[in-house]
N, C-alpha and C positions, 0 to 999 in steps of 0.2 A: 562310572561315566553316566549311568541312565540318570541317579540322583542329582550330579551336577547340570544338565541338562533339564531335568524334569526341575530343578531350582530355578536355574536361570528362565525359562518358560513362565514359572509362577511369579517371579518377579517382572519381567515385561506384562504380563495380566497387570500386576498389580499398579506399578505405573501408571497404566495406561487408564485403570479406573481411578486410580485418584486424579489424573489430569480431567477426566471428566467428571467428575466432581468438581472440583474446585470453578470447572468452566462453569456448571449446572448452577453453582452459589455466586456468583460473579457478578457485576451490576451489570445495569446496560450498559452505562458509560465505560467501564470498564473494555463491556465485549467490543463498541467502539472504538476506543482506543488500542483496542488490540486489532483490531482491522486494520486500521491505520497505520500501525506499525508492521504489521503484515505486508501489505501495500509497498510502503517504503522500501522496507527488506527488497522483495522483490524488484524494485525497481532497481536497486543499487547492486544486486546481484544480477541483474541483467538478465531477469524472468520476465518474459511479458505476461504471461499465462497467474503470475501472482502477483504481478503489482497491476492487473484489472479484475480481480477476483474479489473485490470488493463494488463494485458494480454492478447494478440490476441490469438485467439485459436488455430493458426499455431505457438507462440512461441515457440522459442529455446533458450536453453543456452549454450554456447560455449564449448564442452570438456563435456557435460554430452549428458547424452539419455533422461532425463526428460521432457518432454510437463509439458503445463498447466497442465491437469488432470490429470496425477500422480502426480506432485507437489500438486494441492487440496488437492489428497486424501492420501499423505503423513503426511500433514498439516493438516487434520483432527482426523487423530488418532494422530499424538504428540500433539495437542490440548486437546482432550479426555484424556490424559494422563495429561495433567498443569489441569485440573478443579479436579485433585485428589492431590493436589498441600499442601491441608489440612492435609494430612497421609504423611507428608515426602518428596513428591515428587517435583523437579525444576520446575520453571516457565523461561522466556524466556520474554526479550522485544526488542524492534528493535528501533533506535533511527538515523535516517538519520539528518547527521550532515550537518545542515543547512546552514553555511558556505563555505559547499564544492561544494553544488551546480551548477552543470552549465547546462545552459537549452539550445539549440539552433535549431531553427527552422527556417528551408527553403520549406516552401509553404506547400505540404500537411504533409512531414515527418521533423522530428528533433532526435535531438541526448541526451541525457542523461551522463554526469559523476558525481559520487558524491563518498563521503565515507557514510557507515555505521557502528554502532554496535550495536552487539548482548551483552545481558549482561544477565545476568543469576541469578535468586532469589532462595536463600535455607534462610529458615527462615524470616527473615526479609532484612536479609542482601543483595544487589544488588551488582553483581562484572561484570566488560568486563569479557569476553572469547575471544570474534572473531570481529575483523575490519578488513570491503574490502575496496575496489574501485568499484566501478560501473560503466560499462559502456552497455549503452543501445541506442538501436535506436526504433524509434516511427513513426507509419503513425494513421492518423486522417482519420476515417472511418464513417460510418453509425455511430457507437456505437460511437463518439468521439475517440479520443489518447488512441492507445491501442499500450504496449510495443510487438515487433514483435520479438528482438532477446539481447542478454543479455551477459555479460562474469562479471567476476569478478577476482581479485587477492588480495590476501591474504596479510595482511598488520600486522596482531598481530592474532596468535592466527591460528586453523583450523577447522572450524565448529563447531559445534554446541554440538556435544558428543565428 
């Protein structure tokens, strides 16, 4: 029993240092785009705590008063709100269209455009509501690529209510 156990240990080690390798060898654009997708993730799984976990703690978005932390703690109660999703109520997914992509990075910061959409579930049914653009800039810090400032324009659609 100790050897299966002392295996299974050795193997989650080892995992775990190859996943940090392979992060360690990874471009920027890359770790970017793994943000990104991070982000997303969270937001469709209904984490506020990871779909803003890519943001510096001084971000800003262009044209609004919102920080990071009121963004969380907006995204935390409309969240609380989709886990009641079962009695009637919409859910919400976020879908950054991978094609739009553009990543570009010059030494510690980079820049970010892409589109996304938001689509909205009643019932089983999933519809769009809202497609932006995004445009974002980025600096690589202690904590890794964290988005520092943000704007968006409205391409179908206005938010989210």
């Amino acid at each position: 029993m100790k050897r299966v156990l002392l295996g299974l240990l050795f193997l989650v080690v080892a995992l775990i240092a190859v996943r940090q390798v392979v992060f360690l060898l990874a471009s920027d654009e890359t770790k970017i785009a793994w943000l990104i997708e991070g982000m997303e993730e969270g937001f469709n799984d209904a984490h506020a705590g990871r779909a803003v976990e890519g943001l510096a703690n001084d971000w800003g978005h262009a044209g609004s008063p919102i920080d990071r932390s009121s963004l969380q703690a907006a995204l935390f109660q409309e969240f609380r709100s989709f886990g009641q999703s079962k009695k009637g109520r919409e859910t919400y997914r976020v879908t950054v269209i991978e094609d739009s992509l553009e990543i570009t990075v010059d030494g510690d910061r980079a820049s970010i455009a892409c589109e996304a959409e938001f689509a909205r579930q009643h019932e089983e049914e999933w519809s769009p509501v809202w497609r932006i653009r995004i445009d974002a800039k980025l600096e690589d810090g202690e904590d890794g690529w964290r988005f520092t400032s943000s704007s968006h324009e409205d391409l179908v659609g206005w938010g989210l209510r």
